[in-house]
N, C-alpha and C positions, 0 to 999 in steps of 0.2 A: 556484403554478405547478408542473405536474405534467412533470417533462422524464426520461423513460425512455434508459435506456442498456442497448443490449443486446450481450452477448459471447454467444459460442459456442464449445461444444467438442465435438471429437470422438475417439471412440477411435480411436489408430494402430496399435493393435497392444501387446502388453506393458503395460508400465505407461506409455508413451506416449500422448499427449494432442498434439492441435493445435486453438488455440485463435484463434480468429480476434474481435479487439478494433476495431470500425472496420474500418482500410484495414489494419491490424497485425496480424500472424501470428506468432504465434510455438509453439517446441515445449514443452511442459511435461513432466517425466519423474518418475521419482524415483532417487537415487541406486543403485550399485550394489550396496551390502551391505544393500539390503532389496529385491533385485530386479528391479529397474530397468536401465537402461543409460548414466546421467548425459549425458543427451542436450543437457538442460534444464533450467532451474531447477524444484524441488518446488514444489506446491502452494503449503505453509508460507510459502516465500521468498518468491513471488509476493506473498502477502498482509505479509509484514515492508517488500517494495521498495514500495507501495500506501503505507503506513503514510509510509516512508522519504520517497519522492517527494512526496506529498502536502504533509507538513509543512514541508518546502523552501519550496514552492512559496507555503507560506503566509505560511511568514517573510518570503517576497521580495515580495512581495502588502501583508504588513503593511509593510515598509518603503518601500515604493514609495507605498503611499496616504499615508505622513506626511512624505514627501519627505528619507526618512533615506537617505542612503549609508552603504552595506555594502563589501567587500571580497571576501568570503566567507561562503559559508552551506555547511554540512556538516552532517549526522547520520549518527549511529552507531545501526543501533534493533536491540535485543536481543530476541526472544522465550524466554521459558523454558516448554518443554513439560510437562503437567502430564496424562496419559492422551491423548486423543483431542485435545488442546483445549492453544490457549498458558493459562497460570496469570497469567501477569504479561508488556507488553509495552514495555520502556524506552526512553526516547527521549532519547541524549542529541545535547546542540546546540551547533555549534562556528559561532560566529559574529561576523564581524569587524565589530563596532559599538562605538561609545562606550555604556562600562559602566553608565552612567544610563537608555540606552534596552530592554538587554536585556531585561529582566524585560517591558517593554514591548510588545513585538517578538513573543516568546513567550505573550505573554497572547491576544494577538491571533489569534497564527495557531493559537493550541487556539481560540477562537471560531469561526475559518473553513476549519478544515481539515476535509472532508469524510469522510475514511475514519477519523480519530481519533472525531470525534461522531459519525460510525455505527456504531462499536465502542464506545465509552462508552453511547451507547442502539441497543441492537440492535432492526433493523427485525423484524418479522415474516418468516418464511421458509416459503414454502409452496413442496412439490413435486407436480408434476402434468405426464401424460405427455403429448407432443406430436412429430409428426413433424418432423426437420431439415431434409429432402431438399426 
């Protein structure tokens, strides 16, 4: 099943970005000691809260399909920058389960979390010009 999501973004001026996700708008910047006006979160963040949100969602997802009660789900995810590019992206997991299902829980939602296995197998990335307007 082939199901397309599409964002857009446009230049606001500066290092300003407004990006429109669905019915979601939001501003993207970059901070100000590289220029920017810290309007919004960076690009980078963007792609760590993606990572963040996602695996949440997956945990909660895993423990809802095996009818575990949770308390709490949190993560903390680290990016370490490496040139152009994160080098290494950690994901750690605070999570209020009985300690026999963790390992469980988290097995899971690396199975079905979208934006981690499309960073573990990157899709192909092709750029090609098109009008917005």
């Amino acid at each position: 099943m082939v199901d397309d999501r599409l964002v857009t973004a446009k230049w606001a001026g500066g290092f300003q970005v407004d990006v429109q996700a669905g019915a979601f708008g939001l501003r993207v910047d970059e901070p100000e000691r590289i220029g920017g006006t810290d309007t919004g979160p960076q690009p980078t963040d963007l792609l760590l809260s993606a990572v963040a949100s996602c695996f949440v969602l997956s945990l909660a997802y895993a423990a809802s399909k095996r009818a575990i009660a949770v308390e709490r789900i949190g993560v903390a995810v680290t990016g370490t920058y490496e040139g152009p590019r994160f080098a290494a992206i950690r994901i750690e997991v605070d999570i209020a389960a009985p300690d026999d299902v963790v390992a469980t829980l988290i097995s899971a939602a690396e199975r079905v979390c979208y934006v981690t296995n499309t960073l573990k197998r990157p899709p192909e990335i092709s750029v090609v010009t098109r009008s917005l307007d």
